[in-house]
Gaussian input, Z-matrix of N, CA and C with variables (Angstrom, degrees):
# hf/3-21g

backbone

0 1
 N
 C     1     B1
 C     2     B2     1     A1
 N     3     B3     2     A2     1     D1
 C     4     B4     3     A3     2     D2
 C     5     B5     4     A4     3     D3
 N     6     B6     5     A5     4     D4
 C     7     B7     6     A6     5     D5
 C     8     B8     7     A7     6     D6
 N     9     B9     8     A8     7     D7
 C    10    B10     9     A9     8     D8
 C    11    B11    10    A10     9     D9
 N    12    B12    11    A11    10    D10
 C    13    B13    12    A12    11    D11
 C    14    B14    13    A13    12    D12
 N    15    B15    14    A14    13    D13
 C    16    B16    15    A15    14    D14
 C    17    B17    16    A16    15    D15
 N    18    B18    17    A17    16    D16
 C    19    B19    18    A18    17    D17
 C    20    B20    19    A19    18    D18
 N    21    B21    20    A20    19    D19
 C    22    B22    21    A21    20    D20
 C    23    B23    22    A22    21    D21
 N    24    B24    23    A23    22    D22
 C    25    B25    24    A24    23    D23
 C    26    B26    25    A25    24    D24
 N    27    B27    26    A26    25    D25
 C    28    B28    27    A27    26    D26
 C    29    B29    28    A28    27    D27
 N    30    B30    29    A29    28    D28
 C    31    B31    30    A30    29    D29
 C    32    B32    31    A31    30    D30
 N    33    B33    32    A32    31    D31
 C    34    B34    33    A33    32    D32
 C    35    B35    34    A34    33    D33
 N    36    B36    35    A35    34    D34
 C    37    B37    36    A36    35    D35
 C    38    B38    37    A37    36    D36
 N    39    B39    38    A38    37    D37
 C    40    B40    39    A39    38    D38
 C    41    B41    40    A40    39    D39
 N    42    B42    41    A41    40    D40
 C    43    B43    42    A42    41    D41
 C    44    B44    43    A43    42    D42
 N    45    B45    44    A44    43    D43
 C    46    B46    45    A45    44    D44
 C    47    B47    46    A46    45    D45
 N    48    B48    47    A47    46    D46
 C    49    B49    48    A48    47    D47
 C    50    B50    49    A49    48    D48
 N    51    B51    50    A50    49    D49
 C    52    B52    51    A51    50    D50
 C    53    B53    52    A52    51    D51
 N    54    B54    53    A53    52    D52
 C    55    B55    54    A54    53    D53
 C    56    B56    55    A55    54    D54
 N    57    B57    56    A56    55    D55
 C    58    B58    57    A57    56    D56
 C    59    B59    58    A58    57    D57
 N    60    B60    59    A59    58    D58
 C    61    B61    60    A60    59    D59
 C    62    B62    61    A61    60    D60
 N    63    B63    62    A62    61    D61
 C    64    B64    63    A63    62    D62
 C    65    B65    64    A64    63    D63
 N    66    B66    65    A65    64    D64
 C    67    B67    66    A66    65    D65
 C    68    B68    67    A67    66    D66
 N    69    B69    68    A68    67    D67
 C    70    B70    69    A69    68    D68
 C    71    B71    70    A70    69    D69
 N    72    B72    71    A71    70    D70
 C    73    B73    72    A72    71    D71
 C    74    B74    73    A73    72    D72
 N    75    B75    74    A74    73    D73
 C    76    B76    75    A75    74    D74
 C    77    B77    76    A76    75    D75
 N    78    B78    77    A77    76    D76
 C    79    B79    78    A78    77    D77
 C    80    B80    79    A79    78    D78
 N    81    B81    80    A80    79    D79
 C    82    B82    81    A81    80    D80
 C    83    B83    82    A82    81    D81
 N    84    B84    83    A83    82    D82
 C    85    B85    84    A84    83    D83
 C    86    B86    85    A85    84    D84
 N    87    B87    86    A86    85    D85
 C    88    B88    87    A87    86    D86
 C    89    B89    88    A88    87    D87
 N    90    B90    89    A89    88    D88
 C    91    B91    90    A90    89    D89
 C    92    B92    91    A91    90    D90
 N    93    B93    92    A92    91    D91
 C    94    B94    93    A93    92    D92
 C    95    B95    94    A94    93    D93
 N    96    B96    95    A95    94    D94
 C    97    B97    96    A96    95    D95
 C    98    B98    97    A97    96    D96
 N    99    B99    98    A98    97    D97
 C   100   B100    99    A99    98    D98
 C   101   B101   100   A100    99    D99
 N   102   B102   101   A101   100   D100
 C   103   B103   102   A102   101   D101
 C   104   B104   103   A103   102   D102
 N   105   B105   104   A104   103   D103
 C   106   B106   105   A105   104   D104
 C   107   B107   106   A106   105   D105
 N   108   B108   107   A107   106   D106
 C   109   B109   108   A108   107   D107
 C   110   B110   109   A109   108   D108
 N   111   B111   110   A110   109   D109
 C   112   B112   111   A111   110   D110
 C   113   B113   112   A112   111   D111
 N   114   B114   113   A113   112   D112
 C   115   B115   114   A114   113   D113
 C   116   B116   115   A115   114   D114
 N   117   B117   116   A116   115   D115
 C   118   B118   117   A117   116   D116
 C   119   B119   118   A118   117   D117
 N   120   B120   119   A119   118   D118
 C   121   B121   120   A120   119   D119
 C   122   B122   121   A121   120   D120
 N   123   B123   122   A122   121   D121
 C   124   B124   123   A123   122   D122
 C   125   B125   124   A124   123   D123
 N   126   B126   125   A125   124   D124
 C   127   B127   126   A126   125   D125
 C   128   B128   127   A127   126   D126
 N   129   B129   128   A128   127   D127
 C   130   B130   129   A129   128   D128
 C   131   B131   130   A130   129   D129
 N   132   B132   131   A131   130   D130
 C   133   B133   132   A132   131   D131
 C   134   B134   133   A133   132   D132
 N   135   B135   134   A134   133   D133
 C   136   B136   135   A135   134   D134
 C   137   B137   136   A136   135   D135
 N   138   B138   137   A137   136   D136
 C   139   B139   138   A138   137   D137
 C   140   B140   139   A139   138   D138
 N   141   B141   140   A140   139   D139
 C   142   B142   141   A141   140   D140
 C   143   B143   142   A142   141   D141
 N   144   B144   143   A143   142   D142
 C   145   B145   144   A144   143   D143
 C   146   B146   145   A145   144   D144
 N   147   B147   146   A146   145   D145
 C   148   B148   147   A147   146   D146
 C   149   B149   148   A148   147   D147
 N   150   B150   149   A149   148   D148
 C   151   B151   150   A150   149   D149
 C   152   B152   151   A151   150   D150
 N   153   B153   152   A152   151   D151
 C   154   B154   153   A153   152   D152
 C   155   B155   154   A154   153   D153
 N   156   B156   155   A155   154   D154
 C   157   B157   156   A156   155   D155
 C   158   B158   157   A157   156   D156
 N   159   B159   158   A158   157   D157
 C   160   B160   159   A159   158   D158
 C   161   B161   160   A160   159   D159
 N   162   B162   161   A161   160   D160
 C   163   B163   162   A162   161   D161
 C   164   B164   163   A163   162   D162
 N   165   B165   164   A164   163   D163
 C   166   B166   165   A165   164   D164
 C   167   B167   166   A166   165   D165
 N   168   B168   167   A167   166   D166
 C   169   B169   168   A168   167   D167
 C   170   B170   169   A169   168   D168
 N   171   B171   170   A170   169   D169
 C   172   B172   171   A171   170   D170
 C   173   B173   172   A172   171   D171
 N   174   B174   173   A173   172   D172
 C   175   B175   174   A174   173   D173
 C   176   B176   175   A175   174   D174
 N   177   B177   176   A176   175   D175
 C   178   B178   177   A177   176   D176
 C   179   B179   178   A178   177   D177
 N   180   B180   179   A179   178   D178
 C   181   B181   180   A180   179   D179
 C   182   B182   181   A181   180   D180
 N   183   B183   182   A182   181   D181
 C   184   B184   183   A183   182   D182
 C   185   B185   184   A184   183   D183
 N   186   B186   185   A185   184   D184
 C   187   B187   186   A186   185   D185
 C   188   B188   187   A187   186   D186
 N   189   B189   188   A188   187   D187
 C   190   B190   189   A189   188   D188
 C   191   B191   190   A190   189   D189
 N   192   B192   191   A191   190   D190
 C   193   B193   192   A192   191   D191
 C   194   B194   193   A193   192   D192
 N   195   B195   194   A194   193   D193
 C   196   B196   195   A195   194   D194
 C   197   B197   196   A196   195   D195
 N   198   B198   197   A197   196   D196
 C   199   B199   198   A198   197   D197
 C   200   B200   199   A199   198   D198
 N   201   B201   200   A200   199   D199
 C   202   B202   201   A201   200   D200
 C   203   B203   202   A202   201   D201
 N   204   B204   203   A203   202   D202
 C   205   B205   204   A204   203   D203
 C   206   B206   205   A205   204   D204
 N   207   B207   206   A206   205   D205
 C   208   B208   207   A207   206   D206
 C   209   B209   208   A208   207   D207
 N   210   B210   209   A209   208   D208
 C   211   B211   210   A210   209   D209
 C   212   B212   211   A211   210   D210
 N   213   B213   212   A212   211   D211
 C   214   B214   213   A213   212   D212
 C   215   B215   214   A214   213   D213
 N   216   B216   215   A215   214   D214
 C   217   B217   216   A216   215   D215
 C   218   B218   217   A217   216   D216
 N   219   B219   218   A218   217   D217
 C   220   B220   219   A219   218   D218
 C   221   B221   220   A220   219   D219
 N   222   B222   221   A221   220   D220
 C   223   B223   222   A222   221   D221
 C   224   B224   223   A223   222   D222
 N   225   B225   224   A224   223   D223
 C   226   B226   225   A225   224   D224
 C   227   B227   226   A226   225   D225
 N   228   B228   227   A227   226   D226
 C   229   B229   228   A228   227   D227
 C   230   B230   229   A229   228   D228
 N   231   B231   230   A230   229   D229
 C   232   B232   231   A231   230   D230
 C   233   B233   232   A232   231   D231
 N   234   B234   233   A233   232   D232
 C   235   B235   234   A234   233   D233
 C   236   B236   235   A235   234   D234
 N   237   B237   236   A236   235   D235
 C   238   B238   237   A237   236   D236
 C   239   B239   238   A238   237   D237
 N   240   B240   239   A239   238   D238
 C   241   B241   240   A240   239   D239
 C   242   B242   241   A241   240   D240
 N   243   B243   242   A242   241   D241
 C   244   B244   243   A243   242   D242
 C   245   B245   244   A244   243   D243
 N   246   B246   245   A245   244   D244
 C   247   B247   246   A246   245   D245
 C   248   B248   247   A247   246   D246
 N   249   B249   248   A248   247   D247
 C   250   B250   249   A249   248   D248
 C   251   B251   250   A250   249   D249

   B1=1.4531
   B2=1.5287
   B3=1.7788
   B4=1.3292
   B5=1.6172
   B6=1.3037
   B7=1.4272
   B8=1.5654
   B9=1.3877
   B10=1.8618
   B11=1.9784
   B12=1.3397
   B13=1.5419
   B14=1.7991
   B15=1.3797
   B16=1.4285
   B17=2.1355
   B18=1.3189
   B19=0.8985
   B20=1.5421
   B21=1.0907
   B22=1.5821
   B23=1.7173
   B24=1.0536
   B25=1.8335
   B26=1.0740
   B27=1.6632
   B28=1.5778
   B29=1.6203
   B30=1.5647
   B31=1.6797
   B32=1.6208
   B33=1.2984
   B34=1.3149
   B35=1.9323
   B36=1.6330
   B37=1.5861
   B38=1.6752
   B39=1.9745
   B40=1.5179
   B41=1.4640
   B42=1.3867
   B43=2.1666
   B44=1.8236
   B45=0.9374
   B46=1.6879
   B47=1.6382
   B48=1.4026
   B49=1.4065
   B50=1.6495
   B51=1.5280
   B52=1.3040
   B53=0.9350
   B54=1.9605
   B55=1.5557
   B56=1.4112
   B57=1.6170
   B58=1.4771
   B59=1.5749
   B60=1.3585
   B61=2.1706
   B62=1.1747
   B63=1.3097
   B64=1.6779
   B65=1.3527
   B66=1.7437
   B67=1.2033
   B68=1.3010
   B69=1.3989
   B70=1.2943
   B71=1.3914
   B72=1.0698
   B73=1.3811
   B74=1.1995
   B75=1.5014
   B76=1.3423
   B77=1.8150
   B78=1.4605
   B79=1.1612
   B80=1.8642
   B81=0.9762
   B82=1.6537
   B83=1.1233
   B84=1.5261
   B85=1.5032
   B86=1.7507
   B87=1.4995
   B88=1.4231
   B89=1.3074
   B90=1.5162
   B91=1.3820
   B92=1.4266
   B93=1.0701
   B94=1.7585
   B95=1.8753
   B96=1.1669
   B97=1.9038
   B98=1.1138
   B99=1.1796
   B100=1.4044
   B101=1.6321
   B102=1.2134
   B103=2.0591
   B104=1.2784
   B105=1.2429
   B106=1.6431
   B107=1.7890
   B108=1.0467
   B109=1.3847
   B110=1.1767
   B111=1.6962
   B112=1.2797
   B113=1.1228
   B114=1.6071
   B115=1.2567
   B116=1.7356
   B117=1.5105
   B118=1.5153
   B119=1.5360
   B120=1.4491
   B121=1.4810
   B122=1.4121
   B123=1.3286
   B124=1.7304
   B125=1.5037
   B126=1.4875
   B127=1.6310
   B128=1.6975
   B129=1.3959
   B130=1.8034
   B131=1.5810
   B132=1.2868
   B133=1.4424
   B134=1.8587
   B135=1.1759
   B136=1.3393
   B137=1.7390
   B138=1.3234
   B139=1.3405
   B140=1.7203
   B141=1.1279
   B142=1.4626
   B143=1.7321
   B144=1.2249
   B145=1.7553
   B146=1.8655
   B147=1.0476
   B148=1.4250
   B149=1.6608
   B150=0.9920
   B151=1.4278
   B152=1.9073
   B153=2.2138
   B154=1.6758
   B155=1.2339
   B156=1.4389
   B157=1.3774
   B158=1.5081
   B159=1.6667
   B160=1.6654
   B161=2.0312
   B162=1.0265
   B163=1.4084
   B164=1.3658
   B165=1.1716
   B166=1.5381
   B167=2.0188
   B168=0.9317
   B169=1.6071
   B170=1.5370
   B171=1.7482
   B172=1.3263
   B173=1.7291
   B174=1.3852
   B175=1.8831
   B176=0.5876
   B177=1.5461
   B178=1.6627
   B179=1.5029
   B180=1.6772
   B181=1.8047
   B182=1.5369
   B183=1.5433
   B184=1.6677
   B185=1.7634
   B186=1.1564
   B187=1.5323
   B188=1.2535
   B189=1.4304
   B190=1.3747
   B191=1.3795
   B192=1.1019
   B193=1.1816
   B194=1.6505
   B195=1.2129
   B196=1.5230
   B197=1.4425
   B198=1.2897
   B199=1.4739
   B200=1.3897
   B201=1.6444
   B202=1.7175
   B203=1.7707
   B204=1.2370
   B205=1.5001
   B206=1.1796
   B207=1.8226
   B208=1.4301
   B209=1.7728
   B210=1.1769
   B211=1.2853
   B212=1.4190
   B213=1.4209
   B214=1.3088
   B215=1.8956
   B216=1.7954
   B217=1.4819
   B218=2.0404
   B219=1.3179
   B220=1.3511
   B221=1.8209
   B222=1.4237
   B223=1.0980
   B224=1.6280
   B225=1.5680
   B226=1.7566
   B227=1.3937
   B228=1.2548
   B229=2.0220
   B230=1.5559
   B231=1.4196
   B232=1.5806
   B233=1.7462
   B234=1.3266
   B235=0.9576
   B236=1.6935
   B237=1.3273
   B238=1.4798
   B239=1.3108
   B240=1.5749
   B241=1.3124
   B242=1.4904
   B243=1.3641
   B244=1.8264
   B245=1.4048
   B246=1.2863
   B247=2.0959
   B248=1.4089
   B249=1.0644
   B250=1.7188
   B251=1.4170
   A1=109.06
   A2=120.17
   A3=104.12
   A4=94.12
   A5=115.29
   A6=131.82
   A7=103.48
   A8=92.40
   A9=124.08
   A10=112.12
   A11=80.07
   A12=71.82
   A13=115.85
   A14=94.86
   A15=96.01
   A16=119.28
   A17=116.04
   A18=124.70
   A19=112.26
   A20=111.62
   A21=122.49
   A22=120.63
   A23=121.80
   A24=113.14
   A25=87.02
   A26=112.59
   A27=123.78
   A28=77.10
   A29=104.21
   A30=121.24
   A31=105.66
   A32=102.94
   A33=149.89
   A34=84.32
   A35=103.91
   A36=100.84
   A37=75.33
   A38=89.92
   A39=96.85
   A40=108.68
   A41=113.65
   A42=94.37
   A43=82.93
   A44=130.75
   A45=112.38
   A46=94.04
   A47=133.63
   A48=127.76
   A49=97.00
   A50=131.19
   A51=121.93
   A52=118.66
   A53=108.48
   A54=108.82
   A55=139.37
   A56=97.95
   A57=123.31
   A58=91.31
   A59=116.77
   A60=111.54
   A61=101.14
   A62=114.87
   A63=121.14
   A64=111.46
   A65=127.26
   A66=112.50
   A67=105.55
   A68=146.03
   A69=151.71
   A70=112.26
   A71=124.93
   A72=154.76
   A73=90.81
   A74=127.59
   A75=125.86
   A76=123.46
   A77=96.89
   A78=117.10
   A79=113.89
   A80=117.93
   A81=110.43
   A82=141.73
   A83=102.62
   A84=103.92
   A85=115.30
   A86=104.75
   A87=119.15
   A88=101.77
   A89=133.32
   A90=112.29
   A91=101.88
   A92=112.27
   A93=133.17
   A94=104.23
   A95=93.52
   A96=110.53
   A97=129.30
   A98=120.28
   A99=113.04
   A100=132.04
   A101=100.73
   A102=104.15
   A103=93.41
   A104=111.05
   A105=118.60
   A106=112.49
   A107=127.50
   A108=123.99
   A109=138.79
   A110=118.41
   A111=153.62
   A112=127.84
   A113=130.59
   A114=137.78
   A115=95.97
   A116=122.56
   A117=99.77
   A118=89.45
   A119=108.40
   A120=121.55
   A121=107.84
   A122=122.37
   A123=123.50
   A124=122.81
   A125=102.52
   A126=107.14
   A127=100.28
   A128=91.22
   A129=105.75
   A130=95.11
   A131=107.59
   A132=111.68
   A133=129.73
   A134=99.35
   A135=87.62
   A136=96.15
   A137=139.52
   A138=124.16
   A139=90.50
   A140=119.05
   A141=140.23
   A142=118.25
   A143=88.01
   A144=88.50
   A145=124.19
   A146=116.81
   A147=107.40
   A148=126.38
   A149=111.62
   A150=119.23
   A151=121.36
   A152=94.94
   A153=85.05
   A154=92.84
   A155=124.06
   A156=137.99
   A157=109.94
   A158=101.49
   A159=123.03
   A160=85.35
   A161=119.06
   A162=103.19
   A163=114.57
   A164=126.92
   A165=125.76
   A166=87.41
   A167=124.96
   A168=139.84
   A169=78.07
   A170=111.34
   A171=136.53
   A172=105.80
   A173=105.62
   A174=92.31
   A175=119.89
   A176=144.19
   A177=136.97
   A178=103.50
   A179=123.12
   A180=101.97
   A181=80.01
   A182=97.20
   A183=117.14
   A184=121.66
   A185=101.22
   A186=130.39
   A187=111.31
   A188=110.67
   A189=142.13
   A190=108.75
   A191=112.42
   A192=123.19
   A193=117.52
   A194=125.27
   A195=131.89
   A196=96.49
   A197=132.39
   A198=122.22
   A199=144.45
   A200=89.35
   A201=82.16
   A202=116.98
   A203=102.89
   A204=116.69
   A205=98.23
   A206=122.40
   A207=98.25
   A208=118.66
   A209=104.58
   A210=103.42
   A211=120.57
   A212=138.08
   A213=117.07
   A214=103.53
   A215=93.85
   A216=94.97
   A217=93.25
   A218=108.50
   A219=117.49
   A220=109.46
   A221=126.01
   A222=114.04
   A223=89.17
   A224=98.05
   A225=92.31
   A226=107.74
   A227=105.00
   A228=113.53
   A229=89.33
   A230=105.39
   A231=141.13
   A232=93.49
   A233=101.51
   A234=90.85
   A235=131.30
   A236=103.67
   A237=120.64
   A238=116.76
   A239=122.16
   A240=132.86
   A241=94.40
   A242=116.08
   A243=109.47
   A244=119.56
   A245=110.26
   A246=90.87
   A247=117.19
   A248=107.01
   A249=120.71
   A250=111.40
   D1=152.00
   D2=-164.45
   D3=-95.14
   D4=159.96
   D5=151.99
   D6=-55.84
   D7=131.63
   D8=148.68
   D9=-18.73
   D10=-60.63
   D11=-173.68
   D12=-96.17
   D13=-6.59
   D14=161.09
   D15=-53.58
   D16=-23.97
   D17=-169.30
   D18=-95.49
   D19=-18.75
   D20=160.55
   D21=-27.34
   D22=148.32
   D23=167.65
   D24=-85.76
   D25=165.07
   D26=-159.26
   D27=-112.93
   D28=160.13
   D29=172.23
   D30=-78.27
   D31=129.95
   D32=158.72
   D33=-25.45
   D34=127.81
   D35=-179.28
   D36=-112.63
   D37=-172.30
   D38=164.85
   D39=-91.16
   D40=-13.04
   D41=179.32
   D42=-69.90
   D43=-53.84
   D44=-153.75
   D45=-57.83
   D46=-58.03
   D47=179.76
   D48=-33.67
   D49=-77.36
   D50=167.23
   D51=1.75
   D52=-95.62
   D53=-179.87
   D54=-8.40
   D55=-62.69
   D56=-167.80
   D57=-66.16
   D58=-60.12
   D59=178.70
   D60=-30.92
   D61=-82.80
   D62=-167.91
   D63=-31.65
   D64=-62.79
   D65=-165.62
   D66=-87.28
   D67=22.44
   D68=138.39
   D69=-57.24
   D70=-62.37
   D71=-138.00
   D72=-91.98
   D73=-37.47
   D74=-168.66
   D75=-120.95
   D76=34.61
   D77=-164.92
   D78=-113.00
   D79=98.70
   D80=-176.72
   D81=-39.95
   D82=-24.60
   D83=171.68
   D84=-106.19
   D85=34.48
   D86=171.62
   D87=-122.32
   D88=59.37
   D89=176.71
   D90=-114.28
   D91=174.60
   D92=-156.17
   D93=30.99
   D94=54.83
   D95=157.70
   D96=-94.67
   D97=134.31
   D98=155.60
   D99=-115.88
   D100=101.41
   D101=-157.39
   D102=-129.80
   D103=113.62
   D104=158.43
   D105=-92.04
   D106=139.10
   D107=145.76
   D108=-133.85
   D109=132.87
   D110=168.97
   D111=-64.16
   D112=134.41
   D113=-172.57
   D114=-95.05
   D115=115.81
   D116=175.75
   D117=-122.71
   D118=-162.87
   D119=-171.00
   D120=-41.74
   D121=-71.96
   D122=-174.60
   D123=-85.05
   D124=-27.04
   D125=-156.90
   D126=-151.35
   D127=158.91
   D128=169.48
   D129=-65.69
   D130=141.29
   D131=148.17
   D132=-120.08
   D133=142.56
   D134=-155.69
   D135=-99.75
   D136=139.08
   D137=-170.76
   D138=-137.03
   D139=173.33
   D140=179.31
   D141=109.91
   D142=-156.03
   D143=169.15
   D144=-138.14
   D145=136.15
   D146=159.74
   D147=-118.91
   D148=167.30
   D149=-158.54
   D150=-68.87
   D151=-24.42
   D152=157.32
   D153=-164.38
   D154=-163.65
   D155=-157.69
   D156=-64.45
   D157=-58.71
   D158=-176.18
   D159=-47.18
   D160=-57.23
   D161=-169.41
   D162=-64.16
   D163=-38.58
   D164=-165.23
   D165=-66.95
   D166=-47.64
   D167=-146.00
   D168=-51.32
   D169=-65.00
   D170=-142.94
   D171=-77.87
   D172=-42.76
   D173=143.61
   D174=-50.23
   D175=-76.24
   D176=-152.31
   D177=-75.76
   D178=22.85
   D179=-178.62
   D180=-98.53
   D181=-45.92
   D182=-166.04
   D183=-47.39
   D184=-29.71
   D185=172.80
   D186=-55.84
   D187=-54.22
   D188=-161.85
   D189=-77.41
   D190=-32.74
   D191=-177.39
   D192=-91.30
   D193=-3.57
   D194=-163.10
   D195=-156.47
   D196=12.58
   D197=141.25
   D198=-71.95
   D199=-17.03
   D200=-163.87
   D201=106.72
   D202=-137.70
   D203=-175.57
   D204=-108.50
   D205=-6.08
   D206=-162.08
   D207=-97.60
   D208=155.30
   D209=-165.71
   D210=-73.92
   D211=144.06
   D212=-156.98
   D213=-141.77
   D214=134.56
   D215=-153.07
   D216=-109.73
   D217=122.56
   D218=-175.56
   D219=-76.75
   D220=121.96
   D221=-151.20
   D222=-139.58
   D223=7.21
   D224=-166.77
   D225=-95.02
   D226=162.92
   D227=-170.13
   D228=-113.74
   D229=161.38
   D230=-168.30
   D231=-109.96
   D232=105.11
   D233=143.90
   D234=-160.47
   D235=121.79
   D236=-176.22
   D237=-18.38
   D238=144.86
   D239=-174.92
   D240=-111.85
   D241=109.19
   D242=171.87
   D243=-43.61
   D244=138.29
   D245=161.39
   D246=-51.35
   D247=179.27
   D248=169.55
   D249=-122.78

């Protein structure tokens, strides 16, 4: 039978922080971003900025999707690109 804490989500390493960069980083509808992510105590964190909501949303699905179990904390700011 498993242990209690066998059932736990495991902590967020830095290759999984990796992971999550790369397929950020390499994702088309993330361009002119700036998103770093960090392995901290419980969860990925995702830090930087993108230009509007639909993008921030579409990181944190994308995140979500290529982490794993680990839990992932949205830390990034919106911020608007003026027209030209």
């Amino acid at each position: 039978m498993a242990d209690a804490s066998d059932m736990s989500p495991r902590r967020p390493t830095a290759e999984t922080a990796a992971t999550v960069q790369t397929y950020l980083s390499n994702s088309p509808s993330l361009t002119d971003t700036h998103i770093r992510c960090e392995a901290a105590d419980d969860c990925i964190v995702l830090r930087g900025y993108v230009s509007t909501y639909s993008m921030k949303h579409t990181a944190r699905v994308l995140a979500e999707g290529v982490s794993g179990d680990s839990r992932i904390e949205d830390r990034l700011d919106v911020i608007p690109i003026p027209p030209k």
